[in-house]
C-alpha positions, 0 to 999 in steps of 0.5 A, spaced: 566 512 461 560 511 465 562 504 469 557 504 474 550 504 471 544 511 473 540 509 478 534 509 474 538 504 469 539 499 474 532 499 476 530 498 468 535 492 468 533 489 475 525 490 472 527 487 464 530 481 469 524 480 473 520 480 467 523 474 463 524 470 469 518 471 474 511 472 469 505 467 469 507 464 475 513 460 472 515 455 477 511 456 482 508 450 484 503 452 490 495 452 488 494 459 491 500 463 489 500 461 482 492 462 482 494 469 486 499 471 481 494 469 473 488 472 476 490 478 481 497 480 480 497 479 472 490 481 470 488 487 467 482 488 466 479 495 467 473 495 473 468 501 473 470 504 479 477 505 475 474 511 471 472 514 478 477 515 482 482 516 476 478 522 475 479 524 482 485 525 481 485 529 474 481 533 478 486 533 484 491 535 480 488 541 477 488 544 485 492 550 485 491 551 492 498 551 497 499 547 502 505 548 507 507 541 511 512 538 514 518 534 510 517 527 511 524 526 508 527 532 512 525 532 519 523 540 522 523 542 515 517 545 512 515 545 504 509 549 501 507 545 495 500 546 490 495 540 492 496 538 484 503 538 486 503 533 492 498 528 490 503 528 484 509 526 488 505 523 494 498 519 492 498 512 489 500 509 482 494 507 478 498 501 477 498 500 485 491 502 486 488 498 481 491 491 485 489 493 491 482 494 489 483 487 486 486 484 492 481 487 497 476 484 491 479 477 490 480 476 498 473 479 500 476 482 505 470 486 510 475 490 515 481 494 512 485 498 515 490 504 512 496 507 515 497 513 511 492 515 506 496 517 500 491 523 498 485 518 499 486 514 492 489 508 495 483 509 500 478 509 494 481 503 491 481 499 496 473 500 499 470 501 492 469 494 490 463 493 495 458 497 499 459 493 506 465 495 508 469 499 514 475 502 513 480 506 518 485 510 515 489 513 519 494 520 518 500 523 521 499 529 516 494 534 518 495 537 511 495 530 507 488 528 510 485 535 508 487 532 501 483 526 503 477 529 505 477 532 499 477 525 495 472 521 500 466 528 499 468 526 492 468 519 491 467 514 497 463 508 496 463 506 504 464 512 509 471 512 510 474 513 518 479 518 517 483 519 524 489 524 524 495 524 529 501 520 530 501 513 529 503 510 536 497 515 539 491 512 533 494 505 532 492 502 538 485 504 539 484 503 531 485 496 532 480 496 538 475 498 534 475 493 529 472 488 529 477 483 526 483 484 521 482 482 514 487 487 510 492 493 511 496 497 507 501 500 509 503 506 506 509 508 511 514 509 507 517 515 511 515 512 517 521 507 517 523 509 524 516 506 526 515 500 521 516 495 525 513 497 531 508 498 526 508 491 523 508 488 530 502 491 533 498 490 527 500 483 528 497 482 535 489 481 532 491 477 524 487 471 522 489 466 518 486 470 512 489 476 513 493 481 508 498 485 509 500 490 504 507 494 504 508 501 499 516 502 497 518 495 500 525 497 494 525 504 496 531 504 501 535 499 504 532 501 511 526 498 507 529 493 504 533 491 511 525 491 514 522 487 508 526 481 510 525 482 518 518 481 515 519 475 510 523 472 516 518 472 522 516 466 524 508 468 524 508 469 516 508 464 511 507 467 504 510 473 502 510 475 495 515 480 493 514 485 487 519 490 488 515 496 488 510 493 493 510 487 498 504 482 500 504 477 506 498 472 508 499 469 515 495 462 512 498 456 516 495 451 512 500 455 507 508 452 506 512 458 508 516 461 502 517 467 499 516 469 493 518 474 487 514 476 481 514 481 476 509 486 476 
């Protein structure tokens, strides 16, 4: 007799729950999450460039070719994977992508940067929705931004600034040349020895209208411990947790609360 629940069936259970208890911005009484959650989170309507970039990933998929690179979970260690393999454990959900799309669009934001490409989709996702954007991506893996590349030759609607090297070495110089910061992503989550310094650095040149996105803030518990080291600092005031993803707005007319809903 099972006592303690699969771990999958408990992620099941935690989901069921979220979505009776928070869907269509039941009980939320600020204008701007409650408009954020019916006409970004929750709508589902299909733009063009869905099509596109989901045919990019078909198209990754079927790549046979092997890459050897380092083991993000399993320091020092090296895996050899076909590239259709990788972009299928590594590269960003449509369900995920598509939302990035829609917070890039809703918020209009201009400057976006990208820790960890993810193959390239998520990049897509985010730069499609108009043609005057600039975007810098950066890469620790040597191996995943030849993938990327891969996706950008294909699909790029704005030419994407594809950096490689370590984070600490690209961070800082990649923030210089922006002019402002309206959006990141964070796509860090076997980064999570860096996550904060990260998240800190990033904080130095936020405006009032700047979007923070996290991947994976339920992954771990070091994730988890550092989703509530972000909700709780003092320069945030509106998080939004989805369980799989994380947004955070540095608004100061906005009250400081954090919020949960199903996705």
């Amino acid at each position: 007799m099972r006592i303690i629940p699969k771990a999958n069936s408990l992620r099941k259970g935690i989901l069921l729950y979220r979505g009776i208890r928070y869907r269509k911005g039941f009980g939320v009484h600020s204008p701007f999450v409650f408009n954020l959650i019916t006409k970004v989170i929750e709508e589902r309507c299909q733009y063009y460039s869905f099509y596109d970039i989901e045919l990019i990933r078909k198209q990754l998929l079927f790549q046979n070719g092997e890459i050897t690179y380092p083991d993000r979970q399993q320091k020092g260690k090296m895996r050899r994977r076909t590239i259709g393999r990788i972009v299928e454990r590594e590269a960003i959900r449509p369900k995920h992508g598509a939302l990035l799309f829609r917070l890039a669009n809703y918020f209009k934001s201009k400057h976006i940067l990208q820790i960890g490409p993810s193959m390239g989709l998520s990049t897509l996702y985010l730069t499609s929705y108009a043609s005057d954007l600039k975007c810098i991506a950066l890469e620790n893996v040597p191996e995943f931004a030849s993938i990327a590349r891969i996706a950008f030759s294909k699909a790029a609607r704005n030419p994407v600034d594809l950096r490689v090297g370590g984070y600490k070495d690209l961070l800082p110089k990649a923030l210089k040349d922006m002019e402002q910061l309206d959006f990141v992503f964070f796509n860090t989550l076997y980064e999570q020895q860096n996550n904060s310094w990260l998240f800190e650095t990033c904080l130095k040149h936020v405006h009032g209208d700047t979007v923070f996105v996290f991947e994976g803030i339920k992954a771990s518990r070091k994730m988890r411990e550092f989703w509530q080291k972000v909700c709780s600092h003092p320069e945030v005031t509106v998080t939004i947790d989805l369980y799989s993803m994380g947004i955070v707005f540095f608004n100061k007319k906005l009250h400081k609360r954090d919020y949960i809903v199903y996705f």
